[in-house]
C-alpha positions as CSV (number, residue, x, y, z in Angstrom):
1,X,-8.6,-22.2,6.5
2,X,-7.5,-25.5,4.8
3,X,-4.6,-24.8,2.7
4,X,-6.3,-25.7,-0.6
5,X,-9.4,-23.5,0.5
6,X,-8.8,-21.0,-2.4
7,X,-9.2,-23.6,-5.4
8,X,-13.0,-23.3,-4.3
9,X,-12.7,-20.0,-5.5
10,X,-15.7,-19.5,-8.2
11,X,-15.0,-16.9,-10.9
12,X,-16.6,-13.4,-9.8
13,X,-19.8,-12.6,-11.7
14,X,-21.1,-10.0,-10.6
15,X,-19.2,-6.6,-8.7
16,X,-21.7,-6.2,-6.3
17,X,-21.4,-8.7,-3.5
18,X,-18.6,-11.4,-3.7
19,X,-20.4,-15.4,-3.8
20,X,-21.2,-16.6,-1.1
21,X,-19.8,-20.6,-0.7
22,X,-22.9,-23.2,-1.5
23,X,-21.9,-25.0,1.6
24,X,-22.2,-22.8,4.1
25,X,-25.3,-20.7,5.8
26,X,-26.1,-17.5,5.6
27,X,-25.5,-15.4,8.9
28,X,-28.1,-15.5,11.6
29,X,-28.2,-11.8,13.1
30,X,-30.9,-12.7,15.6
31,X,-28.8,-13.5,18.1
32,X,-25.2,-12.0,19.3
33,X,-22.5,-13.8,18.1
34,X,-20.9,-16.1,20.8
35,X,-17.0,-15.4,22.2
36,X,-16.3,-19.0,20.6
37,X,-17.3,-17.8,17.2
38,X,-14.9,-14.5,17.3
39,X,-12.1,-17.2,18.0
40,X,-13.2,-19.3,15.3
41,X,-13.4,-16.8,12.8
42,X,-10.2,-15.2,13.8
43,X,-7.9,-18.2,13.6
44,X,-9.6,-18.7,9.5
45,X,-8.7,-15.4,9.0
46,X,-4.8,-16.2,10.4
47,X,-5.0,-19.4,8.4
48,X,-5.4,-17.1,5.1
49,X,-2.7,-14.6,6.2
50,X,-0.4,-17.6,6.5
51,X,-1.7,-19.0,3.2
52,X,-1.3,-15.8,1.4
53,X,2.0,-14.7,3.1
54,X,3.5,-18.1,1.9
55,X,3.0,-17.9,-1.4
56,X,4.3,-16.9,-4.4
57,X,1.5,-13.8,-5.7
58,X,2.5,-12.7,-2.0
59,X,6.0,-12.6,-2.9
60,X,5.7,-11.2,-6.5
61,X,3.5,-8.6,-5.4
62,X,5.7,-6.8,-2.8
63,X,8.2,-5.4,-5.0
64,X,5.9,-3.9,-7.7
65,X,3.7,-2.1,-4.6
66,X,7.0,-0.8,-3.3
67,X,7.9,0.7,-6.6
68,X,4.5,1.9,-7.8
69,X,4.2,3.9,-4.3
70,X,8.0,5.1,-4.7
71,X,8.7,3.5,-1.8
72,X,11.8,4.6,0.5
73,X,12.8,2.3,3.4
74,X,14.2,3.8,6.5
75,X,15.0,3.0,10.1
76,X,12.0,3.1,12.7
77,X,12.0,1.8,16.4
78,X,9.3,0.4,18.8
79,X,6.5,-0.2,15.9
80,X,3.4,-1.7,17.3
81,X,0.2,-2.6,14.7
82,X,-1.9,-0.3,16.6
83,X,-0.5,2.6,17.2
84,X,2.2,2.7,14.5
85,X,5.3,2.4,16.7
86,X,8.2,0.0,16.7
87,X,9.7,-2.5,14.1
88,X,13.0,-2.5,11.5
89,X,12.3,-0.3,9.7
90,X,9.3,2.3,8.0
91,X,8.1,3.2,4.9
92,X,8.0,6.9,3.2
93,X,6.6,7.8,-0.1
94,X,9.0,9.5,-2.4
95,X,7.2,12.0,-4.2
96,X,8.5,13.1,-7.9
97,X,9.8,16.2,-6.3
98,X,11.8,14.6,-4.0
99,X,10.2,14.9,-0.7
100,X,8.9,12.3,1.8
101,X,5.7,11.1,2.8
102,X,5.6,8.6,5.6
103,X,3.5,5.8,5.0
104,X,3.0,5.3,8.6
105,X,1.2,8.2,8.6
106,X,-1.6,7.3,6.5
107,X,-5.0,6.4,6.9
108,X,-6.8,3.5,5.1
109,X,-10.2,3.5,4.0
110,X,-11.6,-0.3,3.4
111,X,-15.1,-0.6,1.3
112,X,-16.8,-3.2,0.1
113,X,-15.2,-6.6,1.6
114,X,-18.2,-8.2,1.8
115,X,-19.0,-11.3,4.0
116,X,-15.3,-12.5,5.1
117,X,-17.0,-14.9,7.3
118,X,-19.0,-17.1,4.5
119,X,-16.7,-16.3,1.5
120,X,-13.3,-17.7,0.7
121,X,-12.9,-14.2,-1.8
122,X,-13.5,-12.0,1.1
123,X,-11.2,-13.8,3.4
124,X,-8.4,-13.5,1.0
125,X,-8.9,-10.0,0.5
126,X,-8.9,-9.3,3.8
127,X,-6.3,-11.4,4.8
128,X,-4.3,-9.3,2.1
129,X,-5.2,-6.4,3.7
130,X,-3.9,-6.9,6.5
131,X,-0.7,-8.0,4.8
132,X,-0.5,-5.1,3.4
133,X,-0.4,-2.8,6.6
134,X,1.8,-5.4,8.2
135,X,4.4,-4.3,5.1
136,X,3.8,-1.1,4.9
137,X,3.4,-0.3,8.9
138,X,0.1,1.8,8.7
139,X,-1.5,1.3,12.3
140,X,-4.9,-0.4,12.1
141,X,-6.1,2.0,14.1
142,X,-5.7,4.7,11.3
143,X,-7.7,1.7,9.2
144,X,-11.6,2.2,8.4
145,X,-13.8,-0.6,7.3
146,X,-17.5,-0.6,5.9
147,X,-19.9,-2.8,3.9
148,X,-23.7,-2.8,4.8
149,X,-23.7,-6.3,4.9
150,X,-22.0,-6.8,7.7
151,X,-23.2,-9.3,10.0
152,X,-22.7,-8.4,13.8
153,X,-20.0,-11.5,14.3
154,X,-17.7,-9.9,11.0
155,X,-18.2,-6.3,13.3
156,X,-16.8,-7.6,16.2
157,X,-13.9,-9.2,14.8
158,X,-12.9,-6.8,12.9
159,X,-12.5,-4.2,16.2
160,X,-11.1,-7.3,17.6
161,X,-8.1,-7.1,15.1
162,X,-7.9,-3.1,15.5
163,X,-9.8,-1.5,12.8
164,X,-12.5,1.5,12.6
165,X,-15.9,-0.1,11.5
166,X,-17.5,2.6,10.0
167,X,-21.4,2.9,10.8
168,X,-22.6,5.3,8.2
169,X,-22.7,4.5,4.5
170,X,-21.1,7.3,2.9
171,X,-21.6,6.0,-0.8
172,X,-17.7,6.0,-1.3
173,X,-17.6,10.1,-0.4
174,X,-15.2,9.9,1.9
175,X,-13.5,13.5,2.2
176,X,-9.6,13.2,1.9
177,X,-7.7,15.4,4.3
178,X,-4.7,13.6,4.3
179,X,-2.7,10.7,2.5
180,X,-5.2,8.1,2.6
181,X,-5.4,4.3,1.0
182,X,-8.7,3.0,-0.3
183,X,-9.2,-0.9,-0.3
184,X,-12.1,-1.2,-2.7
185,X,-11.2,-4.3,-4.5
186,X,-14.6,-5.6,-6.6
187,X,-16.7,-2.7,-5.4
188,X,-18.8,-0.9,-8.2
189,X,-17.8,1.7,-10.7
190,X,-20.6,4.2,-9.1
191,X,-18.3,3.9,-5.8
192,X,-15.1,4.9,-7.2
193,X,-16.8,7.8,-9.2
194,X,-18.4,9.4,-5.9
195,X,-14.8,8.8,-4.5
196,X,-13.4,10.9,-7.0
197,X,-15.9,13.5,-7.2
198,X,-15.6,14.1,-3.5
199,X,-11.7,15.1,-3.7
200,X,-12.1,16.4,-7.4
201,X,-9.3,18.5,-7.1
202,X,-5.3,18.3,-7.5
203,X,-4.5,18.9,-3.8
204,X,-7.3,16.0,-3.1
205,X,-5.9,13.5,-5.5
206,X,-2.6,13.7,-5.1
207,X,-2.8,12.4,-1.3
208,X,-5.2,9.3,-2.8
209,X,-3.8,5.9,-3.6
210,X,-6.4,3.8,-4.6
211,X,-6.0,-0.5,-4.6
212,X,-8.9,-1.6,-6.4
213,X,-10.9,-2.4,-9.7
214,X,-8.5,-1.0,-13.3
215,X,-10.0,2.0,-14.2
216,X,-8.5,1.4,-17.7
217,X,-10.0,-2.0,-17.3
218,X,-13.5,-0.1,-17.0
219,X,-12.8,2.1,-20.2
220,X,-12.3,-0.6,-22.2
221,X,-15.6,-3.3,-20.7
222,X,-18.1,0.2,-21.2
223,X,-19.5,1.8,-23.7
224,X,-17.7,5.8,-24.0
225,X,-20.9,7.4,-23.7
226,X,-22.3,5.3,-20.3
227,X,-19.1,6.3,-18.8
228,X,-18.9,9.8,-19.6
229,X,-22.6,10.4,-18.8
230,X,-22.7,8.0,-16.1
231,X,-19.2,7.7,-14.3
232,X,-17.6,10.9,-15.7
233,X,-14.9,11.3,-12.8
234,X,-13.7,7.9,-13.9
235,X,-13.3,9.0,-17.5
236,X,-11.5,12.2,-16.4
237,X,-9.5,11.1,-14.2
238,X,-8.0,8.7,-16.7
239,X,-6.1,11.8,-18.1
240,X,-3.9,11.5,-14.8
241,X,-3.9,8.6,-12.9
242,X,-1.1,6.2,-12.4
243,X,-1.7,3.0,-13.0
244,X,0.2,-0.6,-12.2
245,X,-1.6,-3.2,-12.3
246,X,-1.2,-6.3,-10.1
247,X,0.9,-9.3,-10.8
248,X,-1.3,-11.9,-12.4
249,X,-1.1,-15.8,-10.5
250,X,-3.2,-18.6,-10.9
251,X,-3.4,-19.4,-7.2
252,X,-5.7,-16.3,-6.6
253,X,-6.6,-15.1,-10.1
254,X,-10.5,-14.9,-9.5
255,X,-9.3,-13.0,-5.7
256,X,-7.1,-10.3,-7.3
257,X,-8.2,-10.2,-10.9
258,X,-8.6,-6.8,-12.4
259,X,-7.2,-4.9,-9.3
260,X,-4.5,-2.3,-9.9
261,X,-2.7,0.1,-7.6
262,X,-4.0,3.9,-8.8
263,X,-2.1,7.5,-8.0
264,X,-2.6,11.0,-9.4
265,X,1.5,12.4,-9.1
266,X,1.2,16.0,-8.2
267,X,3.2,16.9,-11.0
268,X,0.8,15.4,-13.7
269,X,-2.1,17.0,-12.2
270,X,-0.5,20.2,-12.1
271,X,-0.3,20.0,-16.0
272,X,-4.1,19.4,-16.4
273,X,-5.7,22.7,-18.1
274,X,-8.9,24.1,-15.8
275,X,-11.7,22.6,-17.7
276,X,-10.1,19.9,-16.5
277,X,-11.6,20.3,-13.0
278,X,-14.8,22.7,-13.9
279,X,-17.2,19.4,-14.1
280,X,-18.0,19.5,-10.0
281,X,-21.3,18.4,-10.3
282,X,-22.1,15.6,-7.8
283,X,-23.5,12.3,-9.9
284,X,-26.9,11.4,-9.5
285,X,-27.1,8.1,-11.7
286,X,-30.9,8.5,-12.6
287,X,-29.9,6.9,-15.9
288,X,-28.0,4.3,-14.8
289,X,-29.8,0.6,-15.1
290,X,-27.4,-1.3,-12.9
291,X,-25.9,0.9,-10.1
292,X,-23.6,-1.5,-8.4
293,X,-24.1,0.1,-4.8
294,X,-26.0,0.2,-1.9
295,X,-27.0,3.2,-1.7
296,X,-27.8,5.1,1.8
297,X,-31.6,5.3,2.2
298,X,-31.1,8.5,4.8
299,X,-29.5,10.6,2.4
């Protein structure tokens, strides 16, 4: 990627897909993609990392991330980007109780990139991503990926760099069974809500840290009674989340706009009285004019 290439960055309109750059096609799918257009795509995707890596939102953002996960750095040996061994040093999570979490350890559950090989926005935000394991040493192959638009070339790659492309679209219920990070930058509010209501309980969200769209940012753009009829987790959940918000930068302020880091502290939740957690019902959205989400026709 040429290293001006985010300046043709348009202002998101619209949460559902990210733009798709005027000047280039849409993906043909009716053919495999060649081994020359893996490369291709690859090296634009190392071009971003470098462009990303080298500049100054990278920099600022690193130390707030640490801090808003209660980071603790510690020695580790023989870390390897696939199977999560051998580097300087590792990561833990310090919990307010005082005990350790390694981040290492985590999984990572990606939604909603969209079509990194046409969009600049994508590219970016995966290139971040990727940045972001890098830091924080969670193995790709602990990393799951999924957007229904993928194009077969954007599938390949992305095994080709050591992630889990997910097959099934699971509408954003994706079951937590252990510390897990969701990538869901510019995906819709209806996603985030079925993430919620799938681990609607303490033990649930206390292992969640979620990287995407403010959900305070969301209380204030909607109206209080569409989001407590139709995204009622999100409303709830605002009584215990943890929010920090990411360091604002010109360079990629239409990439990274709105996007906060999100966790429910055990200890908050723990406060919460039980009507808290009796709404269980799962959200149907029948009166919902503009879902946001593509929703799985074999459900």
């Amino acid at each position: 990627m040429e290293s001006n290439e985010w300046q043709m960055v348009k202002k998101k309109k619209s949460a559902r897909r990210k733009d798709v750059l005027n000047n280039e096609k849409p993906p043909d799918l009716s053919h495999c993609e060649s081994e020359n257009d893996c490369k291709n795509l690859t090296q634009r995707i190392f071009g971003t990392i470098e462009n990303i890596k080298t500049s100054e939102f990278w920099n600022s953002c690193q130390k707030p991330l640490k801090q808003c996960l209660h980071i603790h750095e510690t020695a580790a040996k023989d870390w390897d980007p696939c199977k999560g061994v051998g580097a300087d040093q590792c990561f833990d999570i310090i919990s307010k109780e005082g005990h350790f979490r390694s981040l290492s350890s985590c999984d990572c559950v990606c939604y909603g990139l969209g079509n990194f090989s046409l969009c600049v926005t994508s590219r970016c935000q995966l290139a971040f991503l990727l940045l972001f394991l890098e830091l924080f040493k969670i193995p790709r192959c602990q990393s799951f990926v999924f957007d229904p638009i993928f194009s077969p070339l954007e599938i390949s790659v992305l095994r080709e760099l050591g992630f889990n492309v997910l097959l099934e679209n699971e509408e954003g219920k994706h079951i937590v069974d252990k510390s897990t990070v969701f990538y869901m930058l510019h995906c819709g509010k209806a996603l985030y809500n079925n993430l919620l209501w799938r681990n609607w309980s303490a033990k649930s969200l206390s292992e969640m840290i979620i990287i995407g769209n403010s959900f305070k940012g969301i209380e204030e753009r909607l109206l209080s009674r569409i989001l407590q009829r139709d995204y009622v987790y999100i409303h709830k959940s605002l009584q215990a989340v943890e929010e920090t918000p990411f360091p604002e930068n010109s360079q990629y302020s239409d990439v990274f706009n709105d996007t906060s880091v999100h966790r429910f502290p055990a200890q908050k939740l723990r406060t919460l009285a039980n009507e808290f957690w009796e709404c269980a019902e799962e959200p149907c959205y029948q009166e919902c004019e503009d879902l946001e989400i593509i929703r799985n026709q074999n459900r």
